[in-house]
N, C-alpha and C positions, 0 to 999 in steps of 0.2 A: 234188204238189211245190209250193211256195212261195218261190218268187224267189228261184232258188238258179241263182245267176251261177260260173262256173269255165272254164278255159281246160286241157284236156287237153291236153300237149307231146306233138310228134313221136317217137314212139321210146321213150315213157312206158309205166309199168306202172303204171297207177292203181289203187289198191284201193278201193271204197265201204264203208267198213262201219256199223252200225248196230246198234241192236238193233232186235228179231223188229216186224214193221210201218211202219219207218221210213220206208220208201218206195226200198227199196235197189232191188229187181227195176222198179219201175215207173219210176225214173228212168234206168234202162236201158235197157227197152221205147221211151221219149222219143228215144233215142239215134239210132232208126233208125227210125223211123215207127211199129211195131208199135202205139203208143200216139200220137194226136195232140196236140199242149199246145193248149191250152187258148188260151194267151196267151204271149208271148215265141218264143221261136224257137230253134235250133240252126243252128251254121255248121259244116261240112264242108268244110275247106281256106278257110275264107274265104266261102265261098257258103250263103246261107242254103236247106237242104236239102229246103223246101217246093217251090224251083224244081227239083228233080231227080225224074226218074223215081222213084217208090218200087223198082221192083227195081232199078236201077243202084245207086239210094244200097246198099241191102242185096248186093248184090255185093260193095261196095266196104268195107261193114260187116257181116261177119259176125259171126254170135251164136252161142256154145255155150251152149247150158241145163242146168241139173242134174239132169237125168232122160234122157239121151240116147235121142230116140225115132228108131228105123231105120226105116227101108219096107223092106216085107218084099221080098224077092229075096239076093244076094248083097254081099258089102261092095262089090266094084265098082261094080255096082248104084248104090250108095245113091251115090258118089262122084260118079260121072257126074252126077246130077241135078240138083243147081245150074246145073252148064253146060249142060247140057242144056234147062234153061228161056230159057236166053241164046241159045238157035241155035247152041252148040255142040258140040263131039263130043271129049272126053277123051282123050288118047293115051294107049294101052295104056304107054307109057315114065313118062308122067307119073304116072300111076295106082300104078304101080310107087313111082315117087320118094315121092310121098305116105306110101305106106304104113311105105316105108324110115325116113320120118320118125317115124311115129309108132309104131316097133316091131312092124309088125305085115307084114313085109315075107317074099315070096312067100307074101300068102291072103287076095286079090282073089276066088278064087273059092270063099272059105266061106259057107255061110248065116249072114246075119249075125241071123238066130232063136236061133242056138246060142252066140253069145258071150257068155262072162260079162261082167258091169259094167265092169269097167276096162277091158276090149277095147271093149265099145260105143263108152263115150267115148272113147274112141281114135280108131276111125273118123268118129264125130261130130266130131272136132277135123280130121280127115286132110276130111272134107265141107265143114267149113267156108272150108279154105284151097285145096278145091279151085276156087272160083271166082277165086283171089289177089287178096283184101280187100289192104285197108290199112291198117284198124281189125278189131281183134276183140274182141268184148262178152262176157264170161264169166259166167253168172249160177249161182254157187255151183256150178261145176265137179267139184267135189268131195264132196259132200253126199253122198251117196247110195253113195260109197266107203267099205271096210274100210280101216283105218289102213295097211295096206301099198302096197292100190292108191292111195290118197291121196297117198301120199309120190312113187310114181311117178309119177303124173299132174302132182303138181305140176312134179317137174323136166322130165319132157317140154314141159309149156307153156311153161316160162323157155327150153327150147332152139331151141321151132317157133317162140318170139317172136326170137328172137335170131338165131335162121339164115334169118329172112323179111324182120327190120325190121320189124317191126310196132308200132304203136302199140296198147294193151291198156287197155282200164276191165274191170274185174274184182268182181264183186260176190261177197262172202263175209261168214257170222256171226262166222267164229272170225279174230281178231284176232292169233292166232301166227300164224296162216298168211298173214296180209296182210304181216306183220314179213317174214317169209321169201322174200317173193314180189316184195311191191313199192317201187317209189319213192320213189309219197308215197301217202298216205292221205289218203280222203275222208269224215268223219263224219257222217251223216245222223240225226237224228230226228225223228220227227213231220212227214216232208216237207219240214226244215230245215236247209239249210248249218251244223251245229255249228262244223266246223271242217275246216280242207283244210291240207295241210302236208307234210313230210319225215317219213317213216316213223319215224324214230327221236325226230323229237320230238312227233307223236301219239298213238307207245305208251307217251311219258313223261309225257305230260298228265295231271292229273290228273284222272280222273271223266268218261273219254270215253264214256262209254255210262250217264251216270247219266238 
């Protein structure tokens, strides 16, 4: 990344897009420590996020990835262990709610070995919120979906953001889908702020991925 200054709004659904290299996933990775900068910084409410515990900030910044990798045991399982790195113990209620959110409600106790792709990420999303972030980082959420589960995943994400309150940076290739999804759009090339803007007038710009 390259001195690339932005202010992500409370309550926002930010899209990053790019084309393929731009530095979309690694300006993400920046978001929540996974990646350290180099130079400059990130503020998290106001607080520059080098003074925070790296797991609190990642509590409070959860990340979906485009490959949703489980640990092996059951989808309950995999829920529980966020909190469970925090010293806590998930209520069998909660556990329940999550799922209810994300469609996949009474089967806590499947192997989650046996779920197809769209169920994965399903639970990967029901993981991520089960520690109740406040940011959620999405890094091509959808990629690795057939066109049906894609569509679905997308509307579930706009509803978990919506019935949480969540602020959202969302990284994705395809540019329909950021139209669909987000606020404003973030254009990245070559590790460089192109442009940041209102969804509707960065899919009007001319030459945003030239």
């Amino acid at each position: 990344m390259d001195d690339v200054t932005i202010e992500v709004l409370a309550g926002e659904l930010l899209a990053v897009v790019g084309p393929s290299g731009a530095g979309k996933s690694s300006f993400l990775r920046l978001l929540n420590r996974l990646d350290e900068p180099t130079s400059g910084t990130v503020r998290f409410q106001g607080v520059d996020y080098r003074s925070m515990d790296p797991r609190e900030l990642r509590r409070r910044v959860g990340m979906v990835t485009q490959t949703p990798h489980l640990f092996p045991g059951t989808i309950a399982d995999n829920l529980r262990y966020g909190p469970a790195q925090q010293g806590q113990e998930l209520a069998e209620r909660t556990i329940q709610d999550l799922l209810n959110q994300v469609g996949l409600a009474n089967r806590a106790g499947e192997n989650a070995a046996h779920l197809s792709g769209g169920e994965a990420q399903r639970v990967s999303l029901a993981r991520s919120l089960a520690t109740t972030p406040l940011v959620l980082l999405l890094d091509e959420p959808t990629s690795s979906l057939d066109a049906e589960a894609k569509g679905a995943v997308e509307k579930l994400i706009l509803a978990v953001i919506k019935n949480n309150g969540l602020t959202c940076v969302m990284v994705s290739h395809d540019l329909a889908q950021a139209g669909r999804m987000a606020e404003r759009i973030m254009v990245l090339n070559k590790g460089k702020l192109e442009k940041i803007g209102k969804t509707n007038e960065v899919i009007d710009a001319e030459g945003a991925f030239r």
